[in-house]
C-alpha positions in Angstrom: 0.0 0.0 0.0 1.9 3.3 -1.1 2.3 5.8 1.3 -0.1 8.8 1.6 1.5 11.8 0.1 3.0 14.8 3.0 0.2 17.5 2.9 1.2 20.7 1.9 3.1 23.0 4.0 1.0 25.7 5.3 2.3 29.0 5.1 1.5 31.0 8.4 -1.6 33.3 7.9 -1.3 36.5 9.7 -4.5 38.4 10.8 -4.5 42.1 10.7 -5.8 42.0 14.2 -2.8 40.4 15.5 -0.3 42.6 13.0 -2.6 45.6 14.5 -1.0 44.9 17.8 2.1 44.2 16.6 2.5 47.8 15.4 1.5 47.5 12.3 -1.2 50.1 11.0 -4.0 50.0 8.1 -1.9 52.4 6.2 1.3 49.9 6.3 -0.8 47.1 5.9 -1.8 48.3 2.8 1.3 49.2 1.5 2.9 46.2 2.2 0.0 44.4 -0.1 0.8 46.9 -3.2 4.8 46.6 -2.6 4.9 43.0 -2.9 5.9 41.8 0.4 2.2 40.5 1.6 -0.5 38.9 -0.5 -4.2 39.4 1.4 -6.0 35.9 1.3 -9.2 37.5 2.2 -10.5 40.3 4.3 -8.3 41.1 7.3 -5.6 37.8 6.6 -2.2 37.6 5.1 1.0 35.8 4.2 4.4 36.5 3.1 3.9 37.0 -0.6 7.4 35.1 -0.8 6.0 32.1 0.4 2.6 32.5 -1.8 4.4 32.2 -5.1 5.6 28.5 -4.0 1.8 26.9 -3.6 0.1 25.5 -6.4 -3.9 26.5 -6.3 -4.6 23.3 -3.9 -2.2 25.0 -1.6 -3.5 28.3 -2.2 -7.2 27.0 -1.3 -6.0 25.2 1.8 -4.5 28.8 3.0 -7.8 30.9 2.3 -9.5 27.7 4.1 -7.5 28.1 7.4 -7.8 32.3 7.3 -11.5 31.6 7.1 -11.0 29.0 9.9 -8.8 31.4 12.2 -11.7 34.4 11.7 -14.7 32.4 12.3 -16.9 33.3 15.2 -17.4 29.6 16.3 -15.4 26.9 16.4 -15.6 26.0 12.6 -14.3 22.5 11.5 -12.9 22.5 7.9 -15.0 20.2 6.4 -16.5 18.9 2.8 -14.2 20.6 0.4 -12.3 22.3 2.5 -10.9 19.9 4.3 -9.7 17.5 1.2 -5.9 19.2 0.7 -5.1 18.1 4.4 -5.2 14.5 3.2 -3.3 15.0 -0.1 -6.9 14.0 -2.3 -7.0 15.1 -5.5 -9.6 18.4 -6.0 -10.8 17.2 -9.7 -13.6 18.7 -10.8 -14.5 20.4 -7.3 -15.1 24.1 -7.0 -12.4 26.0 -4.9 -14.3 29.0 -5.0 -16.0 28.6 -2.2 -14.6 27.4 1.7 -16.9 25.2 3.9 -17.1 24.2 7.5 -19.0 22.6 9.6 -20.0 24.2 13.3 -19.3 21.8 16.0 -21.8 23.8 18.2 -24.8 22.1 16.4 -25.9 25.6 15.7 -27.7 26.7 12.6 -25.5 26.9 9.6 -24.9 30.6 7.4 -23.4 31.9 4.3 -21.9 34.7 3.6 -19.1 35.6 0.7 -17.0 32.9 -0.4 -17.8 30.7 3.2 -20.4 28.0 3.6 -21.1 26.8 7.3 -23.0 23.5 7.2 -25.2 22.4 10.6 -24.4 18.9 11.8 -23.9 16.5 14.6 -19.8 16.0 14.6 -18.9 12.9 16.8 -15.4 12.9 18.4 -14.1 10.2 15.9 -15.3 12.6 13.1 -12.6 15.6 13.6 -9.0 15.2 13.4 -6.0 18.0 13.9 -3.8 18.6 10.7 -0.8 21.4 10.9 -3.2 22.9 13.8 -6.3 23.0 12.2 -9.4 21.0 12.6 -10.7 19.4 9.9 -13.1 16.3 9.3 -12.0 12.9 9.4 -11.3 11.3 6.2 -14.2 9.1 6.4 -16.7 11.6 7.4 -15.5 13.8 4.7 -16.3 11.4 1.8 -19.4 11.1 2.9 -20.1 15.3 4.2 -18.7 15.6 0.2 -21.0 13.2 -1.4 -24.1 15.2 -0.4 -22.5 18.4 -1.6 -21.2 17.4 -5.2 -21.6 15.3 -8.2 -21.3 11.5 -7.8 -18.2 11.9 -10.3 -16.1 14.2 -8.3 -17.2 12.5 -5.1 -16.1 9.0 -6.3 -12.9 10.7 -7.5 -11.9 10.8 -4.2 -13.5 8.0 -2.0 -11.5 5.7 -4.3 -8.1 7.7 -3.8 -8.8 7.6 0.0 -9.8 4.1 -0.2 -6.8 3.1 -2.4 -4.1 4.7 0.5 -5.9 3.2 3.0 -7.7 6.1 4.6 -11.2 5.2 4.5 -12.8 1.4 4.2 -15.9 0.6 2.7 -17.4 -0.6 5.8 -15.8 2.3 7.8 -17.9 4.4 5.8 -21.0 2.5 5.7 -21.1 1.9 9.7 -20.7 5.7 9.7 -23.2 6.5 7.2 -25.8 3.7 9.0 -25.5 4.8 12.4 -29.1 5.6 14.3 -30.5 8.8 13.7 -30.3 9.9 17.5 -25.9 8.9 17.4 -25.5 10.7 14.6 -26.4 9.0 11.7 -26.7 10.4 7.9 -28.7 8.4 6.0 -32.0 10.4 5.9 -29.6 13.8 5.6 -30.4 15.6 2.1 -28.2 14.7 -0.4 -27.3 11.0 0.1 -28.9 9.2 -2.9 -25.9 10.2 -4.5 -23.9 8.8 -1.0 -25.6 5.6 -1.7 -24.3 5.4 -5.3 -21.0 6.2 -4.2 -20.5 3.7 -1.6 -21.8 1.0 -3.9 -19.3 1.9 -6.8 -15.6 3.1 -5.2 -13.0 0.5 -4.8 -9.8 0.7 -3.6 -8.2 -1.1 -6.5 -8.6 1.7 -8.5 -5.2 3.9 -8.6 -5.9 7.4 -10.2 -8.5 9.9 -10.9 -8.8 8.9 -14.4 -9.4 5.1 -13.7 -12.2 6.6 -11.5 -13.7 8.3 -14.2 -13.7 5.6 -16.2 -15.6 3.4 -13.8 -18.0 6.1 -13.4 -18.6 6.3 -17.4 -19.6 2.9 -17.2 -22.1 2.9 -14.6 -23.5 6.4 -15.8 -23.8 5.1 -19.1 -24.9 1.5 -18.2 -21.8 -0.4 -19.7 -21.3 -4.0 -17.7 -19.1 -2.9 -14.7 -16.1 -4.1 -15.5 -13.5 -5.5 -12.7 -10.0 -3.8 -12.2 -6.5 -4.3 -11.8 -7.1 -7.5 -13.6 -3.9 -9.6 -13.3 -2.5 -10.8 -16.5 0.0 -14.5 -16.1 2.4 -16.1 -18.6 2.4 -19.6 -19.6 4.2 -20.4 -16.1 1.7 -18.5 -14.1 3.8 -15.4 -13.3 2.1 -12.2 -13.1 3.8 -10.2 -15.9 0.9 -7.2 -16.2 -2.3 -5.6 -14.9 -5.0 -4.0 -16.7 -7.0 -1.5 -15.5 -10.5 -2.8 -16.1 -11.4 -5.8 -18.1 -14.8 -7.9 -19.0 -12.4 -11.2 -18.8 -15.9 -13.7 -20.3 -16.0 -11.3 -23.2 -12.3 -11.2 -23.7 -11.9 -7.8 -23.4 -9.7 -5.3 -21.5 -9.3 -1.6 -21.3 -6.5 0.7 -20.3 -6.8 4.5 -19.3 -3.5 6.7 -20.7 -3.6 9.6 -18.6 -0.6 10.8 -20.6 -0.6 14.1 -21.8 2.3 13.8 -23.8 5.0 10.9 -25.1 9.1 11.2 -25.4 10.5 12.5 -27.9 12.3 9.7 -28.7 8.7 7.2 -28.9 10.4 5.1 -26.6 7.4 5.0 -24.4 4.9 4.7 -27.1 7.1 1.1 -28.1 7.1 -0.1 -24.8 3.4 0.3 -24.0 2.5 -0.8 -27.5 5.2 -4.1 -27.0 3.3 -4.2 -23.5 -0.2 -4.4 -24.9 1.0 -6.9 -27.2 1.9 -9.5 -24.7 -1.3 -9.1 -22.6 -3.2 -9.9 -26.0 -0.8 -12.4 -26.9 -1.0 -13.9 -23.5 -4.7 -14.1 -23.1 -6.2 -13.5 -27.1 -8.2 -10.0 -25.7 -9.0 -6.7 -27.2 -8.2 -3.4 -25.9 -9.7 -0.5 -25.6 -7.4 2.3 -24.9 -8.9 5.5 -23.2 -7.9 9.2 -22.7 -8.6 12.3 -21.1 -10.4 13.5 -24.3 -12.5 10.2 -24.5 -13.7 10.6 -20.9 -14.2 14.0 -22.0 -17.1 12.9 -24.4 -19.1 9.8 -22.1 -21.6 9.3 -25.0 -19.5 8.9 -27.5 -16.8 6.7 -25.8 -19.4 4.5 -24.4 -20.9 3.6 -27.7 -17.2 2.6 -28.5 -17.1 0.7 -25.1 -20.2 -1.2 -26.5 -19.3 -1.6 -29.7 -16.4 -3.5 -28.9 -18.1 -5.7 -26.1 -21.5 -6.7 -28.7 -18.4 -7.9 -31.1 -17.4 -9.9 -28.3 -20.5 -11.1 -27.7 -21.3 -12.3 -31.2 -17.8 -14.1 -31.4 -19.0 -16.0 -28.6 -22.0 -17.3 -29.4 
């Protein structure tokens, strides 16, 4: 089981009230934001502009998240969205415009600009502590995000969790099925799409595209198809994997999440020598996926079906 990636460091925020009584005045503040020497986050939070130019936009989010947090009124725990960077999960197809957080005094949620406070019951096993800040449990954040967003983007990341060993299937289903009265979610709005979640992520898939490609399939009612399908030579070594493969039609299919290839096609042999031995090995047809085919669901998945009728009509 890799290891889960080292979250991002967290450059210190620095709240004008604190800078106020350091010495600091609105003025200087101000000027320090124009020279170059502080970027403002949001209203009345900083950091050394320095250290701003280093983070990426997952970084970037993760600081406005924690300025928001260190403002609040309440004791706000980064949650849904928001709390996603401190466990390394990828943010595809997720909206980082906006920061939520969930009250842990049970109170009535509120928005205002750019923060979204969400009302419910957080059990002690449902916070955790990440450089200082509190933020949702991995487990209760899959399923907090699954009522929030598209199935797609949720899946996305139950299945990275799930593949580095930070959530479990039945983790989040005991979670999800607890009683009403100890803090159970199953009647909160939003969890048909919690349902379908928990029924399609597996841990065996490795990247967001392989995730996206197991939700084409459901979404466009293609046979699910199983995964990391191991591939043996005529001594019953494992000498590949596939990503997904229908193994009674005789079909596999393999996601390329490469933008671009070596100069050299080096890479381009080696997969293509690859591909030959699985089909050698085991008389299958591929179907080779990309970022553009996922791109376009109906298209690909009359492809997809194409290729699996043929199989079908060799059979028979």
């Amino acid at each position: 089981m890799p290891s889960p990636p080292e979250p991002p460091a967290a450059p210190a925020i620095q709240l004008r009230r604190d800078l106020i009584a350091q010495g600091w005045t609105d003025r200087a503040l101000a000027a320090a934001v124009r020279s170059g020497q502080l970027v403002r986050v949001r209203r009345g939070a900083y950091v050394d502009a320095r250290a701003w130019m280093t983070l990426d936009g997952a970084q970037r989010y993760a600081a406005r998240c924690r300025a928001v947090q260190l403002q609040a009124c309440c004791e706000l725990v980064l949650s849904h969205v928001s709390a996603l960077p401190a466990y390394g999960a990828p943010l595809w197809g997720l909206a980082l415009d906006v920061v939520h957080g969930s009250r842990s005094d049970e109170r009535a949620g509120r928005r205002e600009a750019g923060v979204v406070q969400h009302r419910g019951l957080l059990l002690p096993e449902d916070v955790e502590v990440h450089d200082g800040a509190r933020v949702t449990s991995p487990t209760r954040t899959v399923l907090d995000l699954s009522t929030l967003v598209d199935v797609e983007p949720a899946l996305v990341v139950a299945n990275d969790l799930a593949h580095r060993g930070l959530v479990s299937s039945a983790g989040l289903r005991a979670r999800y099925e607890r009683p009403d009265g100890d803090g159970g979610m199953q009647h909160w709005p939003g969890t048909l799409a919690t349902r379908i979640v928990l029924d399609l992520m597996d841990p065996a898939i490795e990247s967001v595209g392989e995730s996206r490609v197991a939700y084409l399939c459901f979404s466009q009612s293609l046979p699910r198809p199983e995964t990391q399908v191991k591939v043996r030579d005529e001594n019953g070594r494992v000498v590949a994997r596939v990503d997904f493969a229908w193994p009674a039609l005789g079909v596999f299919l393999e996601f390329d999440g490469r933008v671009k290839y070596g100069a050299d096609g080096q890479t381009v042999w080696e997969e293509k020598r690859r591909e030959d031995r699985i089909r050698e090995l085991t008389g299958w047809r591929c179907i080779r996926l990309t970022w553009a085919d996922l791109d376009d669901p109906v298209r690909t998945a009359a492809r997809i079906r194409a290729v699996l009728a043929a199989a079908v009509e060799r059979a028979s």
